[in-house]
Structures are given as structure tokens and as C-alpha cells.
TORDOPA-851467 format. One line per field, with one value per residue (C-alpha): x, y, z; residue number from 1. Coordinates in steps of 0.02 Angstrom, whole numbers. Example, Ala and Ser with C-alpha at 12.3 -4.5 7.8 and 13.67 -1.06 7.14 Angstrom:
// TORDOPA-851467
east <- [615, 684]
north <- [-225, -53]
up <- [390, 357]
resi <- [1, 2]
END
This chain:
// TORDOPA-851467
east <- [0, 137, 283, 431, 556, 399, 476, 661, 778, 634, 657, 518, 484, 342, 291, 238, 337, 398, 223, 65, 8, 152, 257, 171, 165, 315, 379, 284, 380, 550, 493, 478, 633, 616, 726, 659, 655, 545, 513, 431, 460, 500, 699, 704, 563, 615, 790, 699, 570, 729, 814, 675, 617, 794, 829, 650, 670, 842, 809, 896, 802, 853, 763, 754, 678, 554, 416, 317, 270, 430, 466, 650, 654, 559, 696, 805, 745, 753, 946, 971, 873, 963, 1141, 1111, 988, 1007, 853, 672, 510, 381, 323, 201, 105, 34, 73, -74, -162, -348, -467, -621, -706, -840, -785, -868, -746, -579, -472, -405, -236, -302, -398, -232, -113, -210, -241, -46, -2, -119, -157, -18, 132, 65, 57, 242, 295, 196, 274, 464, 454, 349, 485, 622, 554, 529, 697, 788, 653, 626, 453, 354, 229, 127, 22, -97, -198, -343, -525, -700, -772, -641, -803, -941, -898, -913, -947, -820, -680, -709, -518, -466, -614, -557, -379, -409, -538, -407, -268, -408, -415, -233, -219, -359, -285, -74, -132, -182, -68, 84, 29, 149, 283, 260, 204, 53, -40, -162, -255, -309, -473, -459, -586, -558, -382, -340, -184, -120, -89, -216, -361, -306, -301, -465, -560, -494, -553, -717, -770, -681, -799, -963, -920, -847, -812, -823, -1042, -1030, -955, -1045, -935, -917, -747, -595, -457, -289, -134, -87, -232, -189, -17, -41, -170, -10, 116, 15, -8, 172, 219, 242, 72, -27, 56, -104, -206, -188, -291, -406, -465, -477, -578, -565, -691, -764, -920, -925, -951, -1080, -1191, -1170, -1222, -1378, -1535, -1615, -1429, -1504, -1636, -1535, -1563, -1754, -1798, -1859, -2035, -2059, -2004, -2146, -2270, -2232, -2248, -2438, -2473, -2421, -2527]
north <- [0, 122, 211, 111, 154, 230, 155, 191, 220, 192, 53, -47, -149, -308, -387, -570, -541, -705, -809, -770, -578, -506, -593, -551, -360, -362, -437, -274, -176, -238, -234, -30, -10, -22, -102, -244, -297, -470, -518, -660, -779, -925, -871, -1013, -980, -788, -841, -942, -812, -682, -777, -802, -638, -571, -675, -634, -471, -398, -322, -316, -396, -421, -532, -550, -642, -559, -604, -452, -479, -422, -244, -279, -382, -249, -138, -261, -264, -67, -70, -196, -102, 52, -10, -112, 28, 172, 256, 171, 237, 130, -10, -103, -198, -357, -499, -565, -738, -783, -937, -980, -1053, -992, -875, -990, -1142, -1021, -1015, -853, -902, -922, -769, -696, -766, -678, -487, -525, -522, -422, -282, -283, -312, -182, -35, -109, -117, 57, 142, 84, 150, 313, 351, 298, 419, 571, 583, 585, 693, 586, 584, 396, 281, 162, 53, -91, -234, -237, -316, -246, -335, -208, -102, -226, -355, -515, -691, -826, -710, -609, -589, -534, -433, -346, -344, -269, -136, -74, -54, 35, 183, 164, 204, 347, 422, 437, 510, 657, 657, 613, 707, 858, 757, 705, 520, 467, 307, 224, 55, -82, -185, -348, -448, -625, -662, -850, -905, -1083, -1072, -959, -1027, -1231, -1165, -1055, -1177, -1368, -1495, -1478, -1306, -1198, -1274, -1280, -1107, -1035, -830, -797, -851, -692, -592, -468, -485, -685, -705, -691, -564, -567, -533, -437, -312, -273, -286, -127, -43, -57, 5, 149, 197, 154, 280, 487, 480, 447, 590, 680, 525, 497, 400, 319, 146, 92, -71, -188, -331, -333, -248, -405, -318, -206, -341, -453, -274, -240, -330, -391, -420, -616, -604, -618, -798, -780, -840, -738, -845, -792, -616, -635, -670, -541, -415, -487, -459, -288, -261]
up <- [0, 38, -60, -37, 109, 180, 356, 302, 441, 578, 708, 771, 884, 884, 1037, 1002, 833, 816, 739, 665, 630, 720, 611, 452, 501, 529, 372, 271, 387, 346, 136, 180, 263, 435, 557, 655, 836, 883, 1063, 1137, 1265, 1146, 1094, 968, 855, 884, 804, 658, 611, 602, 493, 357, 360, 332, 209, 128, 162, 146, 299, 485, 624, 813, 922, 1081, 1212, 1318, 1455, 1405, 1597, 1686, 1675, 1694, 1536, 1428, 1490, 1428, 1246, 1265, 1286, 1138, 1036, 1039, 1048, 886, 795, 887, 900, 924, 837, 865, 979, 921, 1076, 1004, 1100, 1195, 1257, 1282, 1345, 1283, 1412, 1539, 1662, 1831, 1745, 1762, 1883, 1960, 1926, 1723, 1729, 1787, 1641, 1530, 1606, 1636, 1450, 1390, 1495, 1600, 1473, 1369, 1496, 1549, 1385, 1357, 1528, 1472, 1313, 1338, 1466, 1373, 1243, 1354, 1434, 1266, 1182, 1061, 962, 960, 883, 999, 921, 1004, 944, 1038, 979, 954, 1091, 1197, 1191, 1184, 1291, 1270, 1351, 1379, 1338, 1508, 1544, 1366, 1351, 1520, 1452, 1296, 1356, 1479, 1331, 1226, 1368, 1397, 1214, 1218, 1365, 1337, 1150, 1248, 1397, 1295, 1144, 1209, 1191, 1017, 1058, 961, 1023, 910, 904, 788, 837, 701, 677, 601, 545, 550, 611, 637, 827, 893, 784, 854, 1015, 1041, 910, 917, 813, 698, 803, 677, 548, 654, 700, 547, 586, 404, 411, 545, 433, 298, 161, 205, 199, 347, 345, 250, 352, 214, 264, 406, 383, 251, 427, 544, 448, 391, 572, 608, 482, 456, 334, 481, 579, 618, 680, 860, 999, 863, 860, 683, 659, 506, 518, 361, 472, 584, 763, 663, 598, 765, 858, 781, 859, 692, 589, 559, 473, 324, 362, 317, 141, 14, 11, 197, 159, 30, 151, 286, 159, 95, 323, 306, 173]
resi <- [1, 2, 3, 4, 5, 6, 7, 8, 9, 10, 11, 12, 13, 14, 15, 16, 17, 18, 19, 20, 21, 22, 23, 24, 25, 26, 27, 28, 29, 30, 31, 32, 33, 34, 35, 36, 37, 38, 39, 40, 41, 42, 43, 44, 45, 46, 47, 48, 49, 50, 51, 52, 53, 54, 55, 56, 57, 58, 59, 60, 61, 62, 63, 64, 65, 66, 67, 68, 69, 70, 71, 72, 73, 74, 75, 76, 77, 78, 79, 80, 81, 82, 83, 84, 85, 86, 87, 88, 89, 90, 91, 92, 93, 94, 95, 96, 97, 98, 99, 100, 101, 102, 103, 104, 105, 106, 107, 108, 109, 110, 111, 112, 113, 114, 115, 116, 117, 118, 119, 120, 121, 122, 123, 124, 125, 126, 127, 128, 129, 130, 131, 132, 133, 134, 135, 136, 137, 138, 139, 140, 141, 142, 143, 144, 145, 146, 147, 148, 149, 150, 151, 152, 153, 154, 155, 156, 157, 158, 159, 160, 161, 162, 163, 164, 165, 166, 167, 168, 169, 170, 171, 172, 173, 174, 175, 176, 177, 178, 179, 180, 181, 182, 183, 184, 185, 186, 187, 188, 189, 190, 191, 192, 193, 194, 195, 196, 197, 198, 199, 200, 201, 202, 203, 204, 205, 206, 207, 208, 209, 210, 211, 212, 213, 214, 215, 216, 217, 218, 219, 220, 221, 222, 223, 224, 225, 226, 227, 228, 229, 230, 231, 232, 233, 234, 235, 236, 237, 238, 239, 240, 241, 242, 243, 244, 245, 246, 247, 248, 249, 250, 251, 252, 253, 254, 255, 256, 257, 258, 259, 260, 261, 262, 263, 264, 265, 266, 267, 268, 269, 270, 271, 272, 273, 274, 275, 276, 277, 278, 279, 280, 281]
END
């Protein structure tokens, strides 16, 4: 979507980089020119996932391992970064983990591994950086992943809905309290995007076909990485310079269509459509 060497010269950093749409949004990062740091707790498929997307890209990638849950690792990744880059310009918070399960069958210590991740690891991540930032002056790009049901809510997902509705006002509030420092914070609510571990994981089995997101979905299909690989570099670059604390959805119009009371009555066939019509009449 963007001019090439859009990102030239700007590091960025991916938490959860390593697999699925972290990894793919990163890769379009790296193809415009930006430098690349991965963390996740898994150091071995970090080290993999560098490799091929350097030698895809062309690009320069540092990974490093990181429990987005202790502050004095994140500070870790900080240090790295800049002594092998120099400057960082963007963190991009997207590592997260869910359940789907109902909330009575959790326990608090599962409830707990996922407001960790999520909510907390972001606001760490969020707090090193924005700090980091502010001492040296330096302008910044946050960007989160969040989901649409951050403002909806939404059964058996109670601690990622929790999670993710706390990094929504986190990202709200810093664009206006760090605006003066030249930080921008922005979000990206997804809908649908399959990926191999977190699709097995949430949906095991047949469920993915009995429940197939895509029958939710107005335009009837799932997202391509690609997609939102061209959203998050857009908002990771100077183009977007004048957006800041937005959510931007892209759903296909999912959490629109699952919103509205009488959305399923698409489901009614045009013969009993036929007859309401005669009632009214």
C-alpha cells in the first residue's frame, strides 16, 4: 500500500513478533525499510522467524527474548534495541493470550495469565518506552492490537475482554497526555484473521468449521494478514502523523452486523419475506 522506504531508517519494535500476525506485520515492515526488533518468550522460534524474514526481506532484524510480563526484561529489549539501531520509533504492543471457556470454569490463577499479557505487558511495555522516549526527547509511535469486543464485551472471553478494554483507554488516554511530547498512540481492533496457533487453540477440532467466523461476517470471507499488515504500517508511519488516539476497526463490518438486534434475518428466505410483506398489506 505504501511508497517504498515509507519506514526507512525507523526502528520498530513487535511484541509477540515471532508467529502469526506479528510476524506477518512485521515482514511489510521490513519490505519498507524499517529495522526490526521481535520479542517473545520462545527465543528459538524468535531466532527462526529472524532468519527467514531477513533472508526474505533484505532487511535487519534483532530478536530477543522477552516475558512481556517483567518490567526488567522490557527494559532489557530497550537497551538492545538502541545499541544495535540506535534510536526506536515505534512499539508495536501485540502480544497477547486468551481462553475460551466460561468465566465460573476459570481459575483465578487463568484469569490472571491472561490480564498478565495483555493488559499488564502492554502498559509495561507502554510505561518503558513512553519514558524511554521522554527523557531523550525523542518523538514515538505506539500502536496496540486490541479487539471490538474491547467495547462490547463479550462472554467466555471475560479476561481478554477486560484486558483489551483497559489497553483501549490506555491508548485513548497517553494520546492526549503524551501528545505534548510528540508520542502518538493508536489502536487496531481486528476482527477474524486466521492463524495456525491461535485458531487450534481457541477452536480445536471440527469447532472452527461448526463455527466458521467468516458465516458472521458481511462480506463472508476472513481477513488477509496482508490487510492489516498494510493498517499497521500505515499507522506506524509519518502519513498517519495527524491520527492519534483512534481505534480503527477492520472486520469486514462483523461487530456491526453481530451489534444490531435484527442483523439475522438475512437468514429468512425470500418466500417468507414474501409473506410478511402480503401481512403488512
Amino acid at each position: 500500500m505504501l511508497k517504498d522506504g515509507a519506514l526507512k531508517g525507523k526502528t520498530i519494535i513487535i511484541t509477540g513478533g515471532g508467529t502469526g500476525l506479528g510476524k506477518s506485520m512485521g515482514k511489510y515492515m521490513l519490505e519498507l525499510g524499517a529495522n526490526l526488533v521481535i520479542t517473545s518468550r520462545k527465543e528459538d522460534v524468535l531466532n527462526s522467524t529472524s532468519e527467514e524474514l531477513m533472508k526474505l526481506t533484505g532487511g535487519k532484524v534483532l530478536p530477543v527474548a522477552c516475558d512481556v510480563r517483567k518490567y526488567e526484561e522490557i527494559q532489557n529489549v530497550i537497551k538492545k534495541t538502541e545499541e544495535e539501531f540506535g534510536q526506536i520509533h515505534g512499539v508495536l504492543n501485540n502480544a497477547a493470550g486468551n481462553f475460551i471457556s466460561p468465566t465460573e470454569r476459570l481459575s483465578h490463577r487463568a484469569f490472571d495469565i491472561v490480564v498478565d499479557i495483555v493488559l499488564k505487558g502492554t502498559y509495561y511495555f507502554t510505561l518503558a518506552a513512553g519514558k524511554n522516549w521522554i527523557a531523550k526527547k525523542q518523538p514515538g509511535t505506539f500502536l496496540n492490537i486490541v479487539t471490538t469486543y474491547a467495547w462490547t464485551g463479550s462472554g467466555y472471553v471475560v479476561p481478554s475482554a477486560c484486558s483489551k478494554a483497559g489497553v483501549l483507554a490506555l491508548t485513548r488516554s497517553l494520546a492526549v497526555e503524551w501528545a505534548k511530547y510528540n508520542i502518538r498512540s493508536n489502536a487496531i481492533a481486528p476482527g477474524p484473521f486466521p492463524t495456525e496457533g491461535a485458531w487450534s487453540r481457541l477452536l480445536p477440532g471440527d469447532l472452527v468449521k461448526k463455527f466458521d467466523p467468516a458465516e458472521r461476517i458481511p462480506l463472508k470471507r476472513v481477513g488477509e494478514h496482508t490487510e492489516l499488515a498494510n493498517l499497521a504500517a500505515y499507522l506506524m508511519s509519518d502519513f498517519s502523523a495527524y491520527i492519534n488516539g483512534e481505534v480503527i476497526t477492520i472486520d469486514g463490518g462483523e461487530w456491526l452486523r453481530n451489534g444490531g438486534e435484527f442483523s439475522h434475518l438475512e437468514h429468512i428466505p425470500e418466500t417468507m419475506w414474501d409473506q410478511l410483506e402480503k401481512n403488512r398489506k
